[in-house]
N, C-alpha and C positions, 0 to 999 in steps of 0.2 A: 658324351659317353664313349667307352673302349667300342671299338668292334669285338664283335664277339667271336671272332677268331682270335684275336689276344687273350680274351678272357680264357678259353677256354687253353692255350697253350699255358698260361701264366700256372692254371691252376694242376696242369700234368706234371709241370716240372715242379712246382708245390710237392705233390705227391711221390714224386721221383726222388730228389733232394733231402726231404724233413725237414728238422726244426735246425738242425746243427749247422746248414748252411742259410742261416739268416742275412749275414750280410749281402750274400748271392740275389737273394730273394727282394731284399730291397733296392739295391742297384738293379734288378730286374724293373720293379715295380717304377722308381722313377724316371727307367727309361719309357715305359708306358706312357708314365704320365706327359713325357716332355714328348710324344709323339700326337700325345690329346693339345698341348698345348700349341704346336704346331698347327694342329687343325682349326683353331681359334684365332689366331691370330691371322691367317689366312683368309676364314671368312669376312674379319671384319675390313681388312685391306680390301677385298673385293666391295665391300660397303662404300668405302672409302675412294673409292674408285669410281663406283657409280654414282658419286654424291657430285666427282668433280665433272663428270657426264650431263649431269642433272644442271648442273651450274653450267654447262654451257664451254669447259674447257677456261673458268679467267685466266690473270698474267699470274697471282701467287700460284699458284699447281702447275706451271707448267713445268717446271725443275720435274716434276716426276716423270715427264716422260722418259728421262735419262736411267731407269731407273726398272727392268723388269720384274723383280719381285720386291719392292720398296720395305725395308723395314721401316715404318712410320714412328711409331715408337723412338725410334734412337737419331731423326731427321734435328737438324740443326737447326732452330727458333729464330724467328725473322720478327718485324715488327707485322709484316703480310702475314704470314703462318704462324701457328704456335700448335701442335697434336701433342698430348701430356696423356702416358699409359699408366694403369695400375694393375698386376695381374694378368701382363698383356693382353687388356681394355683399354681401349680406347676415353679415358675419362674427361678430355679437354680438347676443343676442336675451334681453332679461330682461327677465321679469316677475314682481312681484310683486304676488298677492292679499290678498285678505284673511279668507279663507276658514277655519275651524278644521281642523284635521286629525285632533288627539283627540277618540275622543268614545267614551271609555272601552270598552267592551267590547261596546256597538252595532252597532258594523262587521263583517261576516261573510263579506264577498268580493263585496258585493251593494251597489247604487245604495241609498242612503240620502235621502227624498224631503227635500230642501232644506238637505241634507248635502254631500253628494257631486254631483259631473254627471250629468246625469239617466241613465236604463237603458240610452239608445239612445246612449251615449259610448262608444267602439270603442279602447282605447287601440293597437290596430295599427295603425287608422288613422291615428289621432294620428302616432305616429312616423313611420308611411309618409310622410305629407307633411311631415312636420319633416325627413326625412332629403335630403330632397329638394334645399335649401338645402345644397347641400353645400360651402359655403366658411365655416361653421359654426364657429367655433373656440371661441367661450364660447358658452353655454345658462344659462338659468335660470330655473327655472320651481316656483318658490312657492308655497305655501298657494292654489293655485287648483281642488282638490276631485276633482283627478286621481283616478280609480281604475280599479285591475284588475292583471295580472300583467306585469311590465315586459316591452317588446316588445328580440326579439332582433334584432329590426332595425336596434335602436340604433347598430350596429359599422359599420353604413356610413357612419357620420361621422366617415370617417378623421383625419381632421383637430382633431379637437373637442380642445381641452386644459384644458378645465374645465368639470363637468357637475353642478347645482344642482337637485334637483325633491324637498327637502325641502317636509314639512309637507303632504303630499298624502295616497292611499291606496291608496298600492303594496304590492304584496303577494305572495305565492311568492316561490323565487329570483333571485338578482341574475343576469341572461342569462351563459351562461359564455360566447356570440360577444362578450363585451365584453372578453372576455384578449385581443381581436385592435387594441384603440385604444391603440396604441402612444404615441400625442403628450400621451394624460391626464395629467397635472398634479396635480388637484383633484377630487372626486367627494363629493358628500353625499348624501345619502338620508336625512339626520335626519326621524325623527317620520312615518314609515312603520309600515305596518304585515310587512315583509319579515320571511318566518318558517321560511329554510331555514336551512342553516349559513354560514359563512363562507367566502368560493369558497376552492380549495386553491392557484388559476392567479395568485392575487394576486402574485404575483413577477414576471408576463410586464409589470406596468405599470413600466418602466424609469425613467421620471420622473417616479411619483408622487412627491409632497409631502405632500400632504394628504388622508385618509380618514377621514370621518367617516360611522360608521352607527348613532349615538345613538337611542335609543328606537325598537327596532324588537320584534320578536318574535325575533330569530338565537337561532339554538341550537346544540349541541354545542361541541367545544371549537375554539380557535384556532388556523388550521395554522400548523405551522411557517414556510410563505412568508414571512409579515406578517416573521421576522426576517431577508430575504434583498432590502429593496424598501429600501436603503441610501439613498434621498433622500427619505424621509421625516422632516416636521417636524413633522407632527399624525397623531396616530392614535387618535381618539376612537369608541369601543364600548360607550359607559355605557348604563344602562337598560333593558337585553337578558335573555336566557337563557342564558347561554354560562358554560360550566363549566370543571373538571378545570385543566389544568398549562398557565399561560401561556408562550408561546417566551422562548428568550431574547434579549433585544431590546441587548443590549452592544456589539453592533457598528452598530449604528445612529448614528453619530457626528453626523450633523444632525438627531435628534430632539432638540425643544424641548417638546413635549408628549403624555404619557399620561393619555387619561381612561377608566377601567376600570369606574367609579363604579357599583353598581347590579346585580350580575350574580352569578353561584355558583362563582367561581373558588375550588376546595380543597386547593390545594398551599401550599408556601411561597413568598415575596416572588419574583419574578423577576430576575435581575440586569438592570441596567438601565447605560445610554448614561452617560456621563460630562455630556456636553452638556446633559442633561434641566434644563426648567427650571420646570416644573408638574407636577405627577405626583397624578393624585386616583384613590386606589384605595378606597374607602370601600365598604362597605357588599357584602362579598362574603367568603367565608369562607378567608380566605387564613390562614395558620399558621405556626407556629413562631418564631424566632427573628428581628428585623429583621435585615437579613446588613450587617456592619458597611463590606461595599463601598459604601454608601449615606453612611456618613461622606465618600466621597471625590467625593460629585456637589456639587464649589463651584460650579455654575451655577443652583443649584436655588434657587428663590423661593417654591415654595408645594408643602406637603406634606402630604396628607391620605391617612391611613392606620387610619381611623377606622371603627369597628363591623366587629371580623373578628375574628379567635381568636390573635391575635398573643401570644406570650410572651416570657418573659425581661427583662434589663435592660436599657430604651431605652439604643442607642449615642446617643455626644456629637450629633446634630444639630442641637442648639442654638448651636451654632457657627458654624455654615456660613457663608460672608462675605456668599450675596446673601438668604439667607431670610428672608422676612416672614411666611410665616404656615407655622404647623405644629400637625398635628392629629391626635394618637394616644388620643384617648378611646376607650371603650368597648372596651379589649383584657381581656386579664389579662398586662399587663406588672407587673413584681414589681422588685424591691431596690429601694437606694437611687439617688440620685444624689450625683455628686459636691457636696462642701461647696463648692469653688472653682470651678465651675463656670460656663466664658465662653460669654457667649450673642453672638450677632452682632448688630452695630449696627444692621442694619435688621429686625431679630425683633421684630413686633410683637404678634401676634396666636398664643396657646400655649393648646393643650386638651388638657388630661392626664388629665380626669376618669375615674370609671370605671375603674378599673386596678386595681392592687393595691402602688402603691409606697408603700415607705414611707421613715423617717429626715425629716431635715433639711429644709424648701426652701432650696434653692442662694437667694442674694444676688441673682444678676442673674435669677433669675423672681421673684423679692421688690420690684425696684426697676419703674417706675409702670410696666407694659407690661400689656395686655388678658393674662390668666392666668385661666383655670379652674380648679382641683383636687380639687373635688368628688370623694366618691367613691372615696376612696382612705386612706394612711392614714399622711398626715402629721402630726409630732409638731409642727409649726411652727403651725400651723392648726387649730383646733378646730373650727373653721367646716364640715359637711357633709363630718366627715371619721370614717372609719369607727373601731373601737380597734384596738389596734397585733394584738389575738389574731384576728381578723376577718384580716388579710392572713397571720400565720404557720399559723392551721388552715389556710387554702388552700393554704400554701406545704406543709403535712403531709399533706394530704391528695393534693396531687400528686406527692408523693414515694412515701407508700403506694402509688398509681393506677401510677406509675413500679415499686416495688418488685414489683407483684402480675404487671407485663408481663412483669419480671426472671424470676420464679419459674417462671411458664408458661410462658417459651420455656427455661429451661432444664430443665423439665418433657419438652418435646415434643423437645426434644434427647436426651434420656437414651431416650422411647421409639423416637427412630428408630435410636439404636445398638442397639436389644433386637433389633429389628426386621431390622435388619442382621444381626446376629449371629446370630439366629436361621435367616435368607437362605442366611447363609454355611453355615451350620454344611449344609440341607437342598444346596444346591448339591453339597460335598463328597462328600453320601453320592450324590446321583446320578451323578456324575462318576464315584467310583468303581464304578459299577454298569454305568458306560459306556450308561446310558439317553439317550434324545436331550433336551439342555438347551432351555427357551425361556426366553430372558431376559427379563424385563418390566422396562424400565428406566423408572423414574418420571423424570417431565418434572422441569425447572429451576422450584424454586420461587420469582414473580418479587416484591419486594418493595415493593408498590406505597406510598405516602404514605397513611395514615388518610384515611379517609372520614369528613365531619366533616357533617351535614346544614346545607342553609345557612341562615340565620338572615336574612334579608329586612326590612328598618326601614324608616321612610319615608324620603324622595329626600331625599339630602343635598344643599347647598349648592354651588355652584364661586363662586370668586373670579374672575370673567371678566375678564380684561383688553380690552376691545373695541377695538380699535385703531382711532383717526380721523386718518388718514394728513396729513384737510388742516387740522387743527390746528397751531400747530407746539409745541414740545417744552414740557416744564412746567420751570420753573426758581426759583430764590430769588433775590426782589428786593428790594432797598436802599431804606431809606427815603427818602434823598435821591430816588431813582429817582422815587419815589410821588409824591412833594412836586411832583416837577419837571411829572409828568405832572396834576396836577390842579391847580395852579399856588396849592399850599402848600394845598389841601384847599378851593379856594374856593369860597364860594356859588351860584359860577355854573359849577362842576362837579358839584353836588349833584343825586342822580337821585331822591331818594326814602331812605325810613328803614322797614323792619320789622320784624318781632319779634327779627332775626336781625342787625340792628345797622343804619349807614348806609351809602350806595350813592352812592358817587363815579362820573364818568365818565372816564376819562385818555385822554391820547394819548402814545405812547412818542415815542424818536426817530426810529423811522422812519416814522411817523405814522399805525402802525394805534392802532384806540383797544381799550378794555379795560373791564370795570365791575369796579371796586376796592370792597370789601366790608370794613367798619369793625368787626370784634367788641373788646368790654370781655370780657376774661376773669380770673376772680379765680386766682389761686395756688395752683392746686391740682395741678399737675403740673409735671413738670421742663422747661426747655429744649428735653432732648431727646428726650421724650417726645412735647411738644408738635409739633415737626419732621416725628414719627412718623405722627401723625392727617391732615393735611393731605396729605402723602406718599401716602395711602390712598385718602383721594379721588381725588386725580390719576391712577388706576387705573382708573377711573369712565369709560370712554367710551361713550356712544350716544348713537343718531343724535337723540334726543328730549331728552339731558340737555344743560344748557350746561355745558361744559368749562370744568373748572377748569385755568388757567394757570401759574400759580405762587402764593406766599403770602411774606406777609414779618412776622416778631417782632418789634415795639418792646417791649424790657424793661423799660423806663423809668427814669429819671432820679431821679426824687424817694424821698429818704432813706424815708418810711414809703409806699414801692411797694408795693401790696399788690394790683393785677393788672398784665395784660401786655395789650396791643393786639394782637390776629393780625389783619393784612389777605389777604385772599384774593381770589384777579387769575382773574377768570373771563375769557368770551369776550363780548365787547359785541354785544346784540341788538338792534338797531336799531329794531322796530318795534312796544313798547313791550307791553303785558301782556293778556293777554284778558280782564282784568276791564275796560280801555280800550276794547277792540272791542266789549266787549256793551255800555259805552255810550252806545257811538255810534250802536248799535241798525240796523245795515247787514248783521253776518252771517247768512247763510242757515242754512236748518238742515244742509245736508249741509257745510257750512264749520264751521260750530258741532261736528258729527259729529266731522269730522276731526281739531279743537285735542282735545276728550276722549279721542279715542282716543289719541293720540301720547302725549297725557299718561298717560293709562293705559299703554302699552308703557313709558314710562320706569319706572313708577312698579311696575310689575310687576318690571321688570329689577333693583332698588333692592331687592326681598324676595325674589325667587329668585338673582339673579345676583352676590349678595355675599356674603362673609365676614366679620365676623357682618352678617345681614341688617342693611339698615337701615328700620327702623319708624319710626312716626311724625313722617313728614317735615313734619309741618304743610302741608299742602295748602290754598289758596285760589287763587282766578281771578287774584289776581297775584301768584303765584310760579311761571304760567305762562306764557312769554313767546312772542314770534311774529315769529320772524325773517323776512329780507326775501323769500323764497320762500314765506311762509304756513304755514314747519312750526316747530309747538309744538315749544316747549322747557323743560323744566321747570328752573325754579334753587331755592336755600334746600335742597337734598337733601342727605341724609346730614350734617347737622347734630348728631345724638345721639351721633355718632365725634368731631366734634370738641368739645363739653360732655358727654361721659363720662354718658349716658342711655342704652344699649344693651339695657338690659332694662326701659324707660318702657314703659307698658303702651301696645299698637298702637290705635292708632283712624283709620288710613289710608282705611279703608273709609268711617267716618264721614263724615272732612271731602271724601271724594272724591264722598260723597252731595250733599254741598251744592252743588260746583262743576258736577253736576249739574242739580243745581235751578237754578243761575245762567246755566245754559246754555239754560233750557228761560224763567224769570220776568224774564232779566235782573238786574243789580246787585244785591243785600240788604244793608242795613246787618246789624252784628250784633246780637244783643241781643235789644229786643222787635221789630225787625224780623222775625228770623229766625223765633222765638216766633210769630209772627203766621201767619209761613207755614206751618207744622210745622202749628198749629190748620188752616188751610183745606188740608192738602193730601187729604185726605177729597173733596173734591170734585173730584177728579183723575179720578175713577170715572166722571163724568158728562160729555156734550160738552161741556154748558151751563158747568159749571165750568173747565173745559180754555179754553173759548173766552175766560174773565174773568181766566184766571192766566197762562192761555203769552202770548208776546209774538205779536204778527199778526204779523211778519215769520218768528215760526219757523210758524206755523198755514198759513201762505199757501206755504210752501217744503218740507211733509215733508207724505210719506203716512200715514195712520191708524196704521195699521201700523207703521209704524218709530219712530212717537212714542210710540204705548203700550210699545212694550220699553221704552223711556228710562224712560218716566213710572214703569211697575214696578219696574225694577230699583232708580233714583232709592228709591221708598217702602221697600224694603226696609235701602238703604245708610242712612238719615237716621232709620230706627225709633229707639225708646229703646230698645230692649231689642236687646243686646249680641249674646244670644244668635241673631238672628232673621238678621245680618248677614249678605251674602252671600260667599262670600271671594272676595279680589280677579282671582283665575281667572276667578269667573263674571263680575265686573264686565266685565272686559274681552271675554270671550266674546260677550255679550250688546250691546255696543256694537258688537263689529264685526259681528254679526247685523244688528244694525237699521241699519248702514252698508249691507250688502249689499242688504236690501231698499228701503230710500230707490233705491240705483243702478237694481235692478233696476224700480221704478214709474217713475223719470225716463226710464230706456229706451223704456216702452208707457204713456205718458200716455194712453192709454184705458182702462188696465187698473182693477179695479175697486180693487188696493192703491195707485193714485195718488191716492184720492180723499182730500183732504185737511181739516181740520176749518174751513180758510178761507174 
């Protein structure tokens, strides 16, 4: 509102003036207004202010302190920040940390010192003043070490249509005042510690889309609601404790995605949406028979239905027109399959292991597609494959286990007519005796589904497809295309050559450019196999990898062909490799911090977030690249999909020790170079030694403290012995540890962890 000392001058010089000085009156009036609007944009900076108070000071906000009355609104958009105004409001507010969230079974509802926000972190206050911004419409609030029991204050942001505070340590129930945010969208809460059940009010959200509550503690079963919230496209609930008979989800016509993966569901399969086009149910003790309405999901792309109590004879979904990957191991599925049996063109990826089929392999899981069969007991294969009496005792022995059910219930049939009859016969003589009857009617006996105890493995796999909007689409391009853009492969579009072939630079015709990638590959796969692999990659998005674009097959010409050229069309990185930038010897060590870690989030995402993982990517400082915003890009990945290495023994952790080391000495030839270093890094231990091997630009730019994590971690990845390794989890944990304390010494240069070894 005006002060009313404006009001009141406003309206003298009204009456001073008249009507004839209109325009006066209006540039009066907007300069009013744009003094009210001043006042608004003020308070909510100071909101905005105490939120990052509230938060504890992270490394995204700390840019503001440069910064004495920050216009927020007009701030330059980070992959860490993004503030979006409308009306100078505040309408869009994301952050991302970098903080860990798991930290295994540590967390107990309690401050965790250098874990979590320290004790005196209020999370009602937190929302109090977050609510406050109430033209709020996206949130997102990330690995920033949140904890406590989610405030149900949250529902005063009536407004909110997408709400993000994964990877924090939220905990209790999700608020039921939050069935009252009518305009929700979007909602995750992945990588929480939330340990009630699943709200029952989940229907009142009229336009969700998207529900994700991946790795929390939920328990009990799933209500019915989840099948009544008809504009759902993701409904992800992997990782949890959630049991007993999943809804039925059929009428869901815009779902695209069920992730169930991880959890003690004991019924049989669900029916499920026609539309469904990922479905990963693994690792949960689902039963009986796959239900053959699953032949008719032709939208379906990825199917994992892997470690559960499944039986009977897998239906045809080897067929399906869009599936590339499908994964029924670990059941006791039993018969054959069909001899003629059509598989669908883009089926590339089949695990059937662990089963009990037997007979034939069909032709089209014989011709060159990734195929597992282990474990089963095909006459085709003698390869890990069990003998043919191995599948028929089991097949007798569940026919007995069937036959002995058969006998007992018709056992306990025969005693309840004795029992009857007996009823009867005592009813009669009382009736005639005209005694007073009391009927004891036994209850409806209900027929519940076997109780199967669940069987819990380790975390399986997804096939993520991470979608990067500002990419554009992957395509097959034409050799001529190729020729035209590198102008016939010439010298002076050459970018370099390594272990992964040559490195062209193109420009198409609409003059974006491209790095065009040269492999020799010898004949060992079909055409359309080949099609296949590359296809797999282009699946491959994050924000850390360079996107592959398209690929193109030269089959070749010459009579004794005996390989094929596959080029592969990434995305052009302009600002050349970090083995370049160290040296040049100018990055600092929290610069240095940030290329390893990105590289590490790719490189993580490349062995949890695929189908089959992809291992050893051959990791060096340039097959990491640095585009023109400074964020690491890893390229040369998933290279063992397309030269058919898929089970090369991993040494990921190895060479990512090294890029380590190179981050920390600078450049290393390999060889006796490398040799030399391995010998002195014993002296890692000492300052004296640190002061002769690190580089002075990284000694002068990091605190003690954040260098010793590196330097440890570093000796454990580059040890000889295999055994000692640390797995890439901690690699990456440990880096963005000593990122957070690097932030936190550059915040209090006086503090005693800023003191550095330069």
């Amino acid at each position: 509102m005006f002060p009313q000392y404006l009001i009141s001058m406003k309206l003298s010089i009204l009456q001073q003036i008249g009507c004839s000085n209109y325009y006066v009156l209006v540039f009066l009036s907007w300069l009013l207004l744009a003094c009210s609007t001043h006042q608004l944009r003020s308070y909510e900076t100071q909101l905005l202010l105490q939120l990052r108070k509230h938060l504890e000071y992270p490394l995204p906000l700390s840019n503001w302190e440069n910064h004495n009355n920050p216009d927020f609104c007009n701030l330059l958009s980070s992959p860490q920040l993004t503030i979006k105004c409308e009306n100078d409001s505040v309408t869009e507010l994301r952050i991302m940390g970098d903080k860990p969230a798991k930290v295994s079974n540590e967390f107990r509802g309690f401050a965790i010192p250098n874990i979590t926000l320290s004790q005196s972190f209020s999370m009602d206050s937190f929302i109090t003043t977050l609510v406050r911004l109430s033209s709020l419409k996206d949130v997102t609030l990330v690995s920033l070490s949140i904890w406590g029991p989610h405030s149900d204050k949250i529902n005063r942001l009536y407004l909110l249509e997408a709400l993000d505070m994964s990877s924090n340590f939220l905990f209790g129930s999700i608020p039921s005042q939050m069935s009252s945010m009518s305009k929700l969208r979007t909602l995750s809460f992945d990588q929480n510690y939330f340990n009630g059940s699943v709200p029952e009010w989940l229907d009142s959200w009229l336009n969700l889309t998207v529900l994700s509550l991946e790795n929390n503690r939920l328990n009990g079963e799933v209500p019915s609601a989840v099948s009544r919230i008809t504009t759902l496209i993701e409904l992800v609930l992997s990782h949890n404790f959630l049991t007993g008979k999943f809804p039925d989800l059929s009428k869901l016509s815009s779902l695209q995605l069920l992730d169930l993966r991880e959890n003690s569901f004991d019924s049989g399969l669900p029916p499920l949406p026609k539309g469904l086009a990922n479905v990963f149910l693994s690792n949960n003790s689902f039963s009986g028979n796959i239900p053959e309405q699953f032949v008719n999901l032709d939208q379906l792309q990825h199917l994992d239905l892997s470690n559960n109590h499944l039986s009977g004879t897998p239906p045809l979904l080897f067929s399906l027109p869009n599936i590339s990957y499908l994964n029924l191991s670990s059941n006791t599925l039993s018969g054959s399959l069909p001899e003629h049996l059509k598989c669908g063109e883009r089926l590339s990826l089949i695990d059937l292991s662990d089963n009990k089929i037997v007979g034939q392999l069909p032709n089209c899981l014989a011709d060159e597609r990734i195929v597992k069969i282990s474990g089963n007991c095909f006459s085709t294969d003698a390869r890990d494959q069990h003998s043919a009496s191995y599948c028929k005792d089991v097949s007798k022995g569940e026919g007995r286990s069937r036959m002995r059910e058969i006998v007992l219930l018709a056992g306990t049939i025969v005693v309840v007519i004795i029992l009857l009859l007996v009823g009867l016969m005592f009813f009669c003589k009382r009736h005639r005796t005209q005694h007073a009857v009391v009927q004891h009617i036994a209850p409806k006996v209900k027929q519940d589904d076997p109780l199967i105890s669940p069987d819990l493995l380790a975390s399986a796999t997804i096939l993520s497809e991470v979608e990067n909007r500002s990419s554009p689409p992957y395509r097959v391009f034409t050799l001529p295309e190729l020729k035209e853009a590198t102008k016939n492969f010439d010298q002076s579009s050459f970018l370099g050559q390594g272990s992964f072939g040559k490195v062209y630079k193109g420009r198409l015709e609409n003059g974006s450019f491209l790095a065009i990638r040269s492999l020799t590959l010898y004949r060992k796969c079909s055409i359309q196999n080949l099609k296949l692999r590359p296809d797999l990659l282009s699946k491959l998005r994050h924000p850390h990898l360079v996107a592959l674009l398209g690929h193109c097959i030269d089959d070749g010409t010459q009579d004794d062909s005996t390989v094929r050229r596959l080029y592969l069309m990434q995305e052009f990185v302009p600002n050349g490799s970090f083995r370049s930038h160290l040296s040049e010897k100018v990055l600092k060590w929290p610069e240095r911090l940030a290329v390893v870690i990105g590289a590490a989030k790719a490189v993580h995402f490349l062995r949890t977030g695929v189908i089959p993982p992809s291992l050893s990517n051959r990791l060096t400082t340039n097959s990491i690249l640095i585009d023109e915003h400074g964020i690491a890009k890893l390229s040369n990945y998933g290279m063992s999909l397309i030269e058919d290495e898929i089970e090369k023994t991993d040494d990921d952790v190895h060479n990512f020790g090294f890029i380590l080391l190179e981050s920390l000495v600078g450049p290393i030839a390999s060889g006796e170079g490398e040799a030399f270093l391995l010998n002195e890094m014993t002296s890692f231990s000492s300052q004296d030694g640190r002061r002769k091997m690190v580089e002075p630009i990284v000694l002068t730019t990091s605190s003690q403290e954040s260098l010793s994590i590196v330097i440890s971690i570093t000796n454990k990845c580059i040890s000889d012995e295999s055994s000692g390794w640390p797995s890439f989890e901690d690699v990456l944990w440990n880096l963005q540890y000593a990122a957070q304390v690097q932030g936190t010494a550059d915040a209090d240069p006086d503090s005693a962890s800023h003191q550095s070894f330069g």
